[in-house]
Backbone as a chain_set.jsonl record, in Angstrom:
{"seq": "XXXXXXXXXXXXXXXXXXXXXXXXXXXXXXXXXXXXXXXXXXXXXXXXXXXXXXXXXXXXXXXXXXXXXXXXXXXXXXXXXXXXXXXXXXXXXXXXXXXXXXXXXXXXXXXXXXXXXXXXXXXXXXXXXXXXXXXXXXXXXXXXXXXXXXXXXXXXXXXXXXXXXXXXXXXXXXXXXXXXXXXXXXXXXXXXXXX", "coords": {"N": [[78.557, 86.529, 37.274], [77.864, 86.068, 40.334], [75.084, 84.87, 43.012], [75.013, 86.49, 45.403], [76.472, 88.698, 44.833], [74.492, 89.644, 43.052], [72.014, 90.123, 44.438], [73.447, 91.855, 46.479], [73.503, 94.301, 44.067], [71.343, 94.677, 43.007], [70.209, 95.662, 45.531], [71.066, 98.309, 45.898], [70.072, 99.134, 44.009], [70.547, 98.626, 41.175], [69.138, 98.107, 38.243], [70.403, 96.059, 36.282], [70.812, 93.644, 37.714], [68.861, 92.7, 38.681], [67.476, 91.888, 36.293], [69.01, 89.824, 35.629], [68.88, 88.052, 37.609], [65.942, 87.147, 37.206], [66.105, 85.909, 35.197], [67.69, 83.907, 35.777], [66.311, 82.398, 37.834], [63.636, 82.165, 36.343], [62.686, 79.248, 35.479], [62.539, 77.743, 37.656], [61.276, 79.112, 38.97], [58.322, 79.989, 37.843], [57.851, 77.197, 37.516], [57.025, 76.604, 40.07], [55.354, 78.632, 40.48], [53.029, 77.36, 38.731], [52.428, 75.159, 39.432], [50.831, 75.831, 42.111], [48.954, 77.348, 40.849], [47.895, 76.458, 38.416], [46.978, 77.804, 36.127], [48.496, 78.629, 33.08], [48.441, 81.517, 32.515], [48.03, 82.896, 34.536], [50.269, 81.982, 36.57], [52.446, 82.851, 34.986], [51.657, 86.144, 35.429], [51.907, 86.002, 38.003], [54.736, 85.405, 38.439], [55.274, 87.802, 37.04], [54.84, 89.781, 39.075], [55.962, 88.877, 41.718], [58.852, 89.442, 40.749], [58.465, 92.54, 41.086], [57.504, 92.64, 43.491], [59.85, 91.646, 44.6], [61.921, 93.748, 43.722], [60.94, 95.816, 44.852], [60.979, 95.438, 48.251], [63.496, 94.396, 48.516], [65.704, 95.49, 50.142], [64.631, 94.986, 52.447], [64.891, 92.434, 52.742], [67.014, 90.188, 54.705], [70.626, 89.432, 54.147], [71.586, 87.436, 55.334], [69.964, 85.47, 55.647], [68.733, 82.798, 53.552], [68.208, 83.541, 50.096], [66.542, 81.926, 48.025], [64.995, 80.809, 49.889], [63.583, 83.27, 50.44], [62.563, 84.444, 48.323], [61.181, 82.581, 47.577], [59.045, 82.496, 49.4], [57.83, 84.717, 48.696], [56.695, 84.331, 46.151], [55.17, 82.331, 46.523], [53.275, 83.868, 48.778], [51.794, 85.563, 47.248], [50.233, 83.911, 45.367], [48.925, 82.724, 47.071], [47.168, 84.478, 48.196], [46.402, 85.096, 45.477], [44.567, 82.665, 44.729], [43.006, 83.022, 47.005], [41.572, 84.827, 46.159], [39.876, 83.989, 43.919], [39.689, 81.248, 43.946], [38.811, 80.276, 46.652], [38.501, 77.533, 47.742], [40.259, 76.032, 47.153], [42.192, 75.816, 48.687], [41.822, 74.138, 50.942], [42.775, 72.356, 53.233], [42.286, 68.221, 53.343], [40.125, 67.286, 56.085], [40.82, 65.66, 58.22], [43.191, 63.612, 59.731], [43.793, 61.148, 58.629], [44.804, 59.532, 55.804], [42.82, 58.846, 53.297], [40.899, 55.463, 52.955], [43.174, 54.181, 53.748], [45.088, 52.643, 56.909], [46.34, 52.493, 60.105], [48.715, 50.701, 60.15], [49.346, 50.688, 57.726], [50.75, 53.309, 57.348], [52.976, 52.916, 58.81], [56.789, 53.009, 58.521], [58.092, 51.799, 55.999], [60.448, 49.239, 55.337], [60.645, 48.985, 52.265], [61.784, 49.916, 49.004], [61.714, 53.654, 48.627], [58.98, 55.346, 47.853], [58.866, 57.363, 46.353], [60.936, 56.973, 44.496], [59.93, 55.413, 42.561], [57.953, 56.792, 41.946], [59.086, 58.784, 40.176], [60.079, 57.111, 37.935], [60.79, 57.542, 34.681], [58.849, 56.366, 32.216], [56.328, 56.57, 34.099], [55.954, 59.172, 34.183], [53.728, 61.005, 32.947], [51.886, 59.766, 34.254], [52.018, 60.634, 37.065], [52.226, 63.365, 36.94], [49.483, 63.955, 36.256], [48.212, 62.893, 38.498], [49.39, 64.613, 40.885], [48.479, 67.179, 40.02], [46.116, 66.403, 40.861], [46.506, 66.563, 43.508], [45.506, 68.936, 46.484], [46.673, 72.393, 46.907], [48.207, 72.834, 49.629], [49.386, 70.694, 49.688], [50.713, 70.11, 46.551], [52.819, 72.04, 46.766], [54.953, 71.593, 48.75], [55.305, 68.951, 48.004], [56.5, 69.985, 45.682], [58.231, 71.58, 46.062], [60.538, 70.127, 47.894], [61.086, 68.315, 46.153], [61.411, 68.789, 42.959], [62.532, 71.351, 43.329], [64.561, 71.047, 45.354], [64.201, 71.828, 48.16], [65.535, 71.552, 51.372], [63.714, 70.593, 54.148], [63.809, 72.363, 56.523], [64.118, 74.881, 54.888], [61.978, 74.586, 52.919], [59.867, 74.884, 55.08], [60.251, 77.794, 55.877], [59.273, 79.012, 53.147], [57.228, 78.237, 53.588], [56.608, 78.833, 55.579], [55.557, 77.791, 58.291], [55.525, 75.3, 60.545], [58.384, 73.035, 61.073], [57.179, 70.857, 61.638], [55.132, 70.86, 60.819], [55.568, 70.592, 57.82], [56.422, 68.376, 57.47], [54.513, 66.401, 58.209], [52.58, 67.548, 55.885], [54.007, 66.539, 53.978], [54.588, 64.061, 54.675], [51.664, 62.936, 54.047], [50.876, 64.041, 51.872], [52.63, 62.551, 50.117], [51.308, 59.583, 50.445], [49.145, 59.882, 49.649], [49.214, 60.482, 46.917], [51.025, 57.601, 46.821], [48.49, 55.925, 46.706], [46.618, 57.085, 44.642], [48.508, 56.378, 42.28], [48.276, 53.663, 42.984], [46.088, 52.997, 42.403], [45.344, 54.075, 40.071], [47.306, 52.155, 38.106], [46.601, 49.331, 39.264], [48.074, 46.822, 38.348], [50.34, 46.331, 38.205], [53.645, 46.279, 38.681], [55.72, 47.555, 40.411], [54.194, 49.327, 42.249], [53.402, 47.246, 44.087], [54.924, 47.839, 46.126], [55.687, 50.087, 46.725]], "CA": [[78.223, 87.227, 38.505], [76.816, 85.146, 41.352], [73.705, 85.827, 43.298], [75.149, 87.263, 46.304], [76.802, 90.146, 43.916], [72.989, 89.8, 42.461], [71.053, 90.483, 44.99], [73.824, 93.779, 46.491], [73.654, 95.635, 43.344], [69.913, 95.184, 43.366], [69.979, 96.516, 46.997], [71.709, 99.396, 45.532], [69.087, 99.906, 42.915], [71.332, 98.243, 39.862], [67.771, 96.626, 37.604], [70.802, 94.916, 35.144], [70.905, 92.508, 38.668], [66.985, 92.19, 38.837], [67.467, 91.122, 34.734], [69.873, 88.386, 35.593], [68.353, 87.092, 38.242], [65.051, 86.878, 36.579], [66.999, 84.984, 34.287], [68.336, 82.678, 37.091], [64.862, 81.328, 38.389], [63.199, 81.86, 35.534], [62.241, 78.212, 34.741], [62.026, 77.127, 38.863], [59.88, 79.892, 39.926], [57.344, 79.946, 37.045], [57.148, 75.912, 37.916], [56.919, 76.272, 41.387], [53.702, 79.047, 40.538], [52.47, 76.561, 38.001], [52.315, 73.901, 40.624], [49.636, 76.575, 42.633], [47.86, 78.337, 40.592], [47.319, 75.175, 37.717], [47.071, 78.447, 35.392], [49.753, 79.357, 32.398], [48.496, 83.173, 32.164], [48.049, 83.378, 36.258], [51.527, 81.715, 36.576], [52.919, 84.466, 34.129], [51.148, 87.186, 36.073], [52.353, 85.926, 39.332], [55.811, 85.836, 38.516], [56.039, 89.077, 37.408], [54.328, 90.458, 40.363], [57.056, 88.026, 42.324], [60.01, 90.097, 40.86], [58.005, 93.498, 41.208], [57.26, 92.487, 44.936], [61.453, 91.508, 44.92], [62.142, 95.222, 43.576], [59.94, 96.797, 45.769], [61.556, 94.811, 49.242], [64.772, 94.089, 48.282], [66.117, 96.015, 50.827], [64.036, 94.526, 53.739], [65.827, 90.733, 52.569], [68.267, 90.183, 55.439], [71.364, 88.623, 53.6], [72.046, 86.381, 56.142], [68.84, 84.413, 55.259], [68.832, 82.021, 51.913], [67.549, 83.936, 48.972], [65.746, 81.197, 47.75], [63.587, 80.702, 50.779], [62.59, 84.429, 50.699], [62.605, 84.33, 46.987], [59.924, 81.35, 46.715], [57.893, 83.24, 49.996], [57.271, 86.055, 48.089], [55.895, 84.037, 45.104], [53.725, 81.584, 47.341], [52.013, 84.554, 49.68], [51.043, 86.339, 46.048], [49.855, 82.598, 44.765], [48.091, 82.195, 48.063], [46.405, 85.726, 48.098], [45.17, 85.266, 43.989], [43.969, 81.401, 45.061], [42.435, 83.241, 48.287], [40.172, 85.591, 45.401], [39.503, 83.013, 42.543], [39.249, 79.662, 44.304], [39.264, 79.856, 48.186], [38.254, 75.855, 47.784], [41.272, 75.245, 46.454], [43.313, 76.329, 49.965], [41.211, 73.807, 51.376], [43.534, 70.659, 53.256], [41.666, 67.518, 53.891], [39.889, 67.645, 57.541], [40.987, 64.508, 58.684], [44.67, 63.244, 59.583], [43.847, 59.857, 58.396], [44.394, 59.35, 55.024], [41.184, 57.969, 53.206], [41.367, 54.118, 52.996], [44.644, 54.013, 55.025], [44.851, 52.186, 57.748], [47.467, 53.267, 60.922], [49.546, 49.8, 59.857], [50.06, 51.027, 56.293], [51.369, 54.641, 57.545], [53.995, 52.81, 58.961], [57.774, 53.485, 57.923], [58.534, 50.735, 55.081], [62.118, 48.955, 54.584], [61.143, 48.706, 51.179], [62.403, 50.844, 48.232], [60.879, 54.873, 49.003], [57.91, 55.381, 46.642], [59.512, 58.566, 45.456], [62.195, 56.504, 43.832], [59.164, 54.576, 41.73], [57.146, 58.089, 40.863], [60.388, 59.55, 39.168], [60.57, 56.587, 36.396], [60.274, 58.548, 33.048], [57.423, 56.143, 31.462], [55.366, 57.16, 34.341], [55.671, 60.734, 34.107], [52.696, 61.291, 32.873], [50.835, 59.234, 35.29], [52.334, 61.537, 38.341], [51.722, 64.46, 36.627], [48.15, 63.587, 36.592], [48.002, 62.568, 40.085], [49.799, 65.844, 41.075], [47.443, 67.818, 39.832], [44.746, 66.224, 41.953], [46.245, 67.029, 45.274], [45.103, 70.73, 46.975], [47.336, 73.04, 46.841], [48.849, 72.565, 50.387], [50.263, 69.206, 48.893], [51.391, 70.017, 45.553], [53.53, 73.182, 47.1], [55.563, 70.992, 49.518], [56.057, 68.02, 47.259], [57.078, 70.581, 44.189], [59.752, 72.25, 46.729], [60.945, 69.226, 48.069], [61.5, 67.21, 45.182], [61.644, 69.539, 42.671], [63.916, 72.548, 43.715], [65.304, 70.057, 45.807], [64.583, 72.484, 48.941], [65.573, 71.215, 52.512], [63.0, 70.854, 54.783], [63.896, 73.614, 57.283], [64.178, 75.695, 53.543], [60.065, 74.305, 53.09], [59.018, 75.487, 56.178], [60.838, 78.883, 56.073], [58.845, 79.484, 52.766], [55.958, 78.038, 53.565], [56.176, 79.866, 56.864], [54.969, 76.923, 58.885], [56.87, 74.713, 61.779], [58.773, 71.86, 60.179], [56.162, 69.569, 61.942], [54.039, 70.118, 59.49], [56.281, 70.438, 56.5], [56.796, 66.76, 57.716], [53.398, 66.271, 58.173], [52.25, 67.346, 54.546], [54.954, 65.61, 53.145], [53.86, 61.993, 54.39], [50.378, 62.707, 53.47], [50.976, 63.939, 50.094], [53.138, 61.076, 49.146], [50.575, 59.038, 50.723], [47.833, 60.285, 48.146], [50.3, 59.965, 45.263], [50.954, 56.37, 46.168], [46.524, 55.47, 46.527], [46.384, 57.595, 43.393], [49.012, 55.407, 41.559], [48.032, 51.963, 43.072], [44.521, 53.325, 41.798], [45.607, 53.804, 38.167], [48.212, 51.041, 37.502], [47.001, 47.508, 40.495], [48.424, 45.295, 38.284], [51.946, 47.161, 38.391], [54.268, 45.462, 40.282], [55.976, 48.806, 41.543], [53.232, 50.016, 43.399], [53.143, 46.542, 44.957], [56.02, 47.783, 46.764], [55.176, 51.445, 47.204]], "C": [[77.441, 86.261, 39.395], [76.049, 85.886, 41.956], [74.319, 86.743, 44.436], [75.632, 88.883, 45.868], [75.604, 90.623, 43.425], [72.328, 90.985, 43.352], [72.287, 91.96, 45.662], [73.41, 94.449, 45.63], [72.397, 95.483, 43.2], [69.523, 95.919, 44.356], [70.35, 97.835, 46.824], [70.821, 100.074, 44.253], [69.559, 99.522, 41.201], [70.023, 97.373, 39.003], [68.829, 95.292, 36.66], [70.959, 93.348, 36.445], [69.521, 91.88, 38.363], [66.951, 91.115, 37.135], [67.817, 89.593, 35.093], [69.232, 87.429, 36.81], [66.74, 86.782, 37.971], [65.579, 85.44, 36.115], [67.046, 83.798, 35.237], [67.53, 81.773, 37.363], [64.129, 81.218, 38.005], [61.924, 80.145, 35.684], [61.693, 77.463, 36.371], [60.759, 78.162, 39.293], [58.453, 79.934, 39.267], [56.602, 78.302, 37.168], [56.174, 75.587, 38.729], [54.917, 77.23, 41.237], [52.51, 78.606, 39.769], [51.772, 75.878, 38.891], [51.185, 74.656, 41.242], [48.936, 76.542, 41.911], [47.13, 77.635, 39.311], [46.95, 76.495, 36.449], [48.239, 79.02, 34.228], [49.77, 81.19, 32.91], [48.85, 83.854, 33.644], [49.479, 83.33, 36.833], [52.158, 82.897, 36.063], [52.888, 85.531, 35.211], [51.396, 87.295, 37.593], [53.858, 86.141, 39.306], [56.498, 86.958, 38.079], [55.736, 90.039, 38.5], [55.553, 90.256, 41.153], [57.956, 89.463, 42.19], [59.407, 91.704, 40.985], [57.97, 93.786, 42.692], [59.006, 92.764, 45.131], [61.787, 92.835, 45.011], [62.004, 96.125, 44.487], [60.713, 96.711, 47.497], [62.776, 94.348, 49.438], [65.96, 94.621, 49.834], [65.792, 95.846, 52.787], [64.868, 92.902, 53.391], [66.778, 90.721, 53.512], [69.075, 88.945, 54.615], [71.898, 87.606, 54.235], [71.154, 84.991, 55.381], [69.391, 83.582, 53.446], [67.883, 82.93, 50.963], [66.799, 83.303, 48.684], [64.841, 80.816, 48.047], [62.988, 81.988, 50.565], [62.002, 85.013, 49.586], [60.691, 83.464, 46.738], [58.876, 82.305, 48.278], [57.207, 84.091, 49.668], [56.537, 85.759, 47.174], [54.514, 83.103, 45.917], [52.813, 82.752, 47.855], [51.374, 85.41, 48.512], [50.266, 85.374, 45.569], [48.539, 82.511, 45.807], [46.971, 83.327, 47.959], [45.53, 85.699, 46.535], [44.189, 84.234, 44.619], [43.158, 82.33, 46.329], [40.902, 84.035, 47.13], [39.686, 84.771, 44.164], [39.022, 81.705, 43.202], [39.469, 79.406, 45.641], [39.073, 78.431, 48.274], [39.508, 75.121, 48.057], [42.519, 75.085, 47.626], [43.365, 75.316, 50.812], [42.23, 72.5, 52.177], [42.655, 69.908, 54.033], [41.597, 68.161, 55.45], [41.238, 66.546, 58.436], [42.677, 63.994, 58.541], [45.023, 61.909, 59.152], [44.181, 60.249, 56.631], [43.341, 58.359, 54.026], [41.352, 56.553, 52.756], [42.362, 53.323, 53.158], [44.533, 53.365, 56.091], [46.427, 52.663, 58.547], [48.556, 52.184, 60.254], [49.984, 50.059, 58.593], [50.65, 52.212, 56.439], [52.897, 54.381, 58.019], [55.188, 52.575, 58.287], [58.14, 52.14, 57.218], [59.769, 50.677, 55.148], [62.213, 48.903, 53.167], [61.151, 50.283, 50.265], [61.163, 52.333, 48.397], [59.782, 55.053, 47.622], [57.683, 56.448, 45.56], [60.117, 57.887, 43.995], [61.077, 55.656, 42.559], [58.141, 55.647, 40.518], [58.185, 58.871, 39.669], [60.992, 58.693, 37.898], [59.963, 57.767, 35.384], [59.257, 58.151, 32.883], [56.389, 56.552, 32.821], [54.987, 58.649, 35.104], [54.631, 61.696, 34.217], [51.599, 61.292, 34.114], [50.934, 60.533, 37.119], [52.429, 63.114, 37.887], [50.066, 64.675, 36.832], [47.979, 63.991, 37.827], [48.099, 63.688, 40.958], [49.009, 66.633, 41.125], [46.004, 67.809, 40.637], [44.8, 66.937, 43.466], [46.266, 68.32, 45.643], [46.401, 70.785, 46.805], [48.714, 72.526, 48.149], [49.99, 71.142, 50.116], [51.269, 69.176, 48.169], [52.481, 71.116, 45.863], [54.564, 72.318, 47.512], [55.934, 69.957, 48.771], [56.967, 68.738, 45.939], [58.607, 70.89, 44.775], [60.68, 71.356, 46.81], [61.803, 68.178, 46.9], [61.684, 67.913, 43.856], [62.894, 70.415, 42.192], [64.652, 71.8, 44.645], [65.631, 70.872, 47.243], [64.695, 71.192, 50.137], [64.389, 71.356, 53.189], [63.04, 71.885, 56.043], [63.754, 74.7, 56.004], [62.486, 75.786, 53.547], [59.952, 75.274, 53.975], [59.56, 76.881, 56.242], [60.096, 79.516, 55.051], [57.568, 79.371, 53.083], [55.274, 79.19, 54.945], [55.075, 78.994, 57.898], [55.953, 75.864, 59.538], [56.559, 73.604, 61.063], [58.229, 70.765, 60.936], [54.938, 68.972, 60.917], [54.184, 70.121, 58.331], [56.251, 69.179, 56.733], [55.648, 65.735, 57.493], [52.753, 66.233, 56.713], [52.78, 66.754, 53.898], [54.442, 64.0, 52.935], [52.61, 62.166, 54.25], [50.195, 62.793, 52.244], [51.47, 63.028, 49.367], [52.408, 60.394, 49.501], [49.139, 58.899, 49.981], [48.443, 60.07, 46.938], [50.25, 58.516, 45.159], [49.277, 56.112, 45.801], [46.542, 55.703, 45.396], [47.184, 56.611, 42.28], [48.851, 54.263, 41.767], [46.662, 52.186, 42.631], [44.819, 53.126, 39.916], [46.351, 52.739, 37.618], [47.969, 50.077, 39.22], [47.653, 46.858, 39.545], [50.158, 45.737, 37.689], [52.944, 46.957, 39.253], [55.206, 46.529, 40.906], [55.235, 49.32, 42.425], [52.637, 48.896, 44.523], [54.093, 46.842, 46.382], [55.859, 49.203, 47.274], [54.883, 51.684, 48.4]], "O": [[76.387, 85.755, 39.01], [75.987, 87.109, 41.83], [74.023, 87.929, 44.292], [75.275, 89.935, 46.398], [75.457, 91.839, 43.297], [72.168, 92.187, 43.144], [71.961, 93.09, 45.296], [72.8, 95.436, 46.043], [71.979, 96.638, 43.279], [68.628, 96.756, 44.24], [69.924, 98.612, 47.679], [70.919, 101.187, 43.737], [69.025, 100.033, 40.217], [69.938, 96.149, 39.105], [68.465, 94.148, 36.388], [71.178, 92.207, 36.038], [69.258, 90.772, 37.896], [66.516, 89.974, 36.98], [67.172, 88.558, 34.918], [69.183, 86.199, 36.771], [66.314, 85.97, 38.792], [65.461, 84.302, 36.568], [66.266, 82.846, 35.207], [67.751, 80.567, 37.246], [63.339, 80.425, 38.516], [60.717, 80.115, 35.922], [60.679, 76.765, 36.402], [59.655, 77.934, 39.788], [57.463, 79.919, 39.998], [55.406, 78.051, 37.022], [55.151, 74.909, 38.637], [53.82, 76.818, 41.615], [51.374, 79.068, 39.879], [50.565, 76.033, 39.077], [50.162, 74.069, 40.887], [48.035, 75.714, 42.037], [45.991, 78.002, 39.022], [46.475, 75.867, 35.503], [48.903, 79.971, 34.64], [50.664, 81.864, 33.422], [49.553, 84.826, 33.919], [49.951, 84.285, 37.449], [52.358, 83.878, 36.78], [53.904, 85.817, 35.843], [51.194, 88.288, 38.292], [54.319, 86.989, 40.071], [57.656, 87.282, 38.345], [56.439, 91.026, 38.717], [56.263, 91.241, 41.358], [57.943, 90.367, 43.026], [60.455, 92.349, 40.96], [58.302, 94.875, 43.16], [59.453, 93.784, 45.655], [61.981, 93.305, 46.132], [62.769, 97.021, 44.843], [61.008, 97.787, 48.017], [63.112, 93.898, 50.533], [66.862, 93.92, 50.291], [66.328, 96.274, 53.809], [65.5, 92.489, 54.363], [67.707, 91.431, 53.128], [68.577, 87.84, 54.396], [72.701, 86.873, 53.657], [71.55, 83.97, 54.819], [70.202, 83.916, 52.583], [66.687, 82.923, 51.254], [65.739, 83.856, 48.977], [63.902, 80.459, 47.336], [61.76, 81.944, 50.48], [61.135, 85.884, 49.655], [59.653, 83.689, 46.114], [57.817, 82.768, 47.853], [56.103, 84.352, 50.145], [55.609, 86.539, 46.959], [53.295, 83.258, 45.835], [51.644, 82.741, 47.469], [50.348, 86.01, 48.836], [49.233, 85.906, 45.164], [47.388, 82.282, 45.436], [45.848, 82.965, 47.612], [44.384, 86.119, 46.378], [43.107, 84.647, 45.035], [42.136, 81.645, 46.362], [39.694, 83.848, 47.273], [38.899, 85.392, 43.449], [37.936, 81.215, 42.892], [40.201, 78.471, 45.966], [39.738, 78.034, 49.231], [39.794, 74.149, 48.756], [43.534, 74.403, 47.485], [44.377, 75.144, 51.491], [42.372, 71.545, 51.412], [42.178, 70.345, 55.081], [42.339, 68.985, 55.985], [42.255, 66.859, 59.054], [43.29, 63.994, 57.473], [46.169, 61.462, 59.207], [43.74, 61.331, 56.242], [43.253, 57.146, 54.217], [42.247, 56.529, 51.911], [42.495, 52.138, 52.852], [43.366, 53.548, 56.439], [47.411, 53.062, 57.923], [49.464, 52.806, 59.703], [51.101, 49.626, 58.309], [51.337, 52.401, 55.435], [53.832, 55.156, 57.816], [54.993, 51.884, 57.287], [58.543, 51.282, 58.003], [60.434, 51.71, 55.068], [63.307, 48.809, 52.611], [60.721, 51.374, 50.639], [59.951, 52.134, 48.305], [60.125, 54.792, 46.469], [56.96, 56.565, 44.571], [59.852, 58.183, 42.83], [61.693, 55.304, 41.553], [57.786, 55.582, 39.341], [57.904, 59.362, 38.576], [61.865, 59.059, 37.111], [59.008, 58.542, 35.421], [58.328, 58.914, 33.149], [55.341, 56.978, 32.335], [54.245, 59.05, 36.001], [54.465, 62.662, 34.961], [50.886, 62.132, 34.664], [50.071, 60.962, 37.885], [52.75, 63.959, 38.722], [49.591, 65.55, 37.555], [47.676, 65.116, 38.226], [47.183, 63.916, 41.748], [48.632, 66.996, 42.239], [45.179, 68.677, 40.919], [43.982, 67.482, 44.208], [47.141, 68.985, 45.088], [47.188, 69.857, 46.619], [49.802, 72.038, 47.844], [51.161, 70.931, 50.431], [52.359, 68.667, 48.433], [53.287, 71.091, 44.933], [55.339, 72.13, 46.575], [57.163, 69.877, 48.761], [57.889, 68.173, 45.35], [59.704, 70.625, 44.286], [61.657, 71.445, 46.067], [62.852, 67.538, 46.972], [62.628, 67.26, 43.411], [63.746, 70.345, 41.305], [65.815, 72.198, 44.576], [66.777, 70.849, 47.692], [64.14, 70.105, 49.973], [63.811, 72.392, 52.861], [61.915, 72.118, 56.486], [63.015, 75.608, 56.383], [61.828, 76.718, 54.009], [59.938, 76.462, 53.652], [58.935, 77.299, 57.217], [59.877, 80.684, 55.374], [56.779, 80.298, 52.899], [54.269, 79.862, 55.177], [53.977, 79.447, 58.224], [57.062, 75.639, 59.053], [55.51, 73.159, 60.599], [58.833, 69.694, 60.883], [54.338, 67.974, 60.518], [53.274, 69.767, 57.58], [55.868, 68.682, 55.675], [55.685, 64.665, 56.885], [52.396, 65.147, 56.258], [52.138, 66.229, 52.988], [54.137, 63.224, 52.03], [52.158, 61.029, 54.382], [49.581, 62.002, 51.528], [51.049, 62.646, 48.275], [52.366, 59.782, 48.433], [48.35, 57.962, 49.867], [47.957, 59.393, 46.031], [49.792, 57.931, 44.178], [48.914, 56.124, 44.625], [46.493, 54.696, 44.691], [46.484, 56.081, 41.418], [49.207, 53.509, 40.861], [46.074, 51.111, 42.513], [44.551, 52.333, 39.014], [45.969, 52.371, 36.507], [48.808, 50.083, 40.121], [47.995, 45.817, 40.105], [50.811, 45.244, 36.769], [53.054, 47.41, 40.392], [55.472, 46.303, 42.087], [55.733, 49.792, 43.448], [51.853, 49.144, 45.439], [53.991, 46.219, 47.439], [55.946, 49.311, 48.497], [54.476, 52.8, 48.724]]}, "num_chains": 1, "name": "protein.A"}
């Protein structure tokens, strides 16, 4: 059954749809509220809220739209709302559009190899897991989607619910803290000479 058959017979009140598509996003959506909320149990507790919220609205979803964007909106503004009563800190995005020991000449657009393409070796998995973890929320949301679920950036900004200026915007700052963070842990790494 594909989702578009999914999501009708949910609109119709069918739960064996709601099952299967549980099923479906399962393993992305529980990531994606990982990535927030840095909690297993909260994660848990968000994504069943998520498909409870789905249940509940199903019927407000215009099918025109991508599921997936309105899918992952529904789990972020529940993510954003716990994080708003547990850790308003955590919402927090740097003041400043500089990034910290950046200079404007290093912001500029490199010919050499993207620094994505260097965080995604296997052996340093770890290391960008780490790193990940450091950056606020606003960060780790947009790089998880992006790279990730492999959303589009008009997709981003549709969940995030923010003009793709500044999906664009968080994007080169967050990879911009990833690389510092990795030329911080591995200088004598000749990938991050290139980063």
């Amino acid at each position: 059954m594909g989702l578009e058959s999914e999501v009708a017979q949910l609109r119709r009140g069918d739960l064996d749809a709601l099952a299967a598509m549980v099923s479906r996003y399962q393993n992305r959506l529980y990531r994606y509220l990982m990535r927030l909320v840095r909690q297993p149990a909260d994660a848990e507790d968000l994504f069943q809220q998520t498909w409870v919220r789905v249940a509940e609205r199903i019927r407000q979803y215009d099918p025109q739209r991508n599921f997936d964007a309105w899918l992952f909106s529904v789990a972020r503004n529940l993510a954003i709302d716990h994080l708003r009563r547990v850790r308003p800190d955590s919402l927090d995005e740097p003041a400043s559009g500089e990034i910290e020991g950046e200079t404007k000449a290093a912001r500029l657009v490199s010919k050499d190899r993207p620094a994505i393409d260097g965080i995604l070796e296997r052996e340093r998995a770890g290391q960008v897991e780490s790193a990940l973890e450091e950056l606020p929320v606003t960060y780790r949301e947009v790089l998880t989607l992006r790279f990730e679920e492999e959303m589009k950036l008009e997709e981003i900004a549709a969940v995030l619910e923010i003009p793709l200026s500044t999906v664009k915007t968080r994007l080169r700052r967050s990879l911009g803290r990833m690389r510092m963070t990795m030329r911080a842990r591995c200088p004598n790494d000749d990938r991050n000479a290139n980063a």
